[in-house]
N, C-alpha and C positions, 0 to 999 in steps of 0.2 A: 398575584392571586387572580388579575382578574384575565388578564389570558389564559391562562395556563391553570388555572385553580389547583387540587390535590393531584394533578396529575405526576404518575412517576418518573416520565418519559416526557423531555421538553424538547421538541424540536425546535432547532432555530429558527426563524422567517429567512434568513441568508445562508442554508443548508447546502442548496442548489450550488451556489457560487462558492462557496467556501468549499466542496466539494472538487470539483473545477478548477481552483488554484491548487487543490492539494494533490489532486493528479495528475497534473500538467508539470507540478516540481516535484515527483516523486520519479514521472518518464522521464525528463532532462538531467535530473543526477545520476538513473538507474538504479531506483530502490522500487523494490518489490514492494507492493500494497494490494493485488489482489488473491485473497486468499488461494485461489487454485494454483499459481505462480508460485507462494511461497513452500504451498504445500511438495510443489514439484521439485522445486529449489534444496528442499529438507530429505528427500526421501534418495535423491540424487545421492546425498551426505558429501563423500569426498571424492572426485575423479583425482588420481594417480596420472597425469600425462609425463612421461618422460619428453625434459626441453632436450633438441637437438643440440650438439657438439657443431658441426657442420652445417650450417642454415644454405 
């Protein structure tokens, strides 16, 4: 209460880094976390590529 009183919205004081570690393991696995990426991702829906017989 006394940081943060009735407030709705609590930032954390380690937002910054916690941030930082979660984007840094979201590009090393390759998961989508920013919305314009996922948006782009989704409206994609499904590419069709026929795999080659013959490589």
């Amino acid at each position: 209460m006394k940081q943060y009183k009735n407030n709705y919205h609590c930032t954390s004081p380690k937002a910054r880094k916690l941030w930082q570690i979660f984007s840094e393991e979201c590009e090393r696995n390759r998961i989508l976390y920013k919305m314009p990426d996922i948006i782009h991702a989704y409206k994609k829906k499904y590419q069709i590529t026929q795999l080659s017989l013959f490589d």
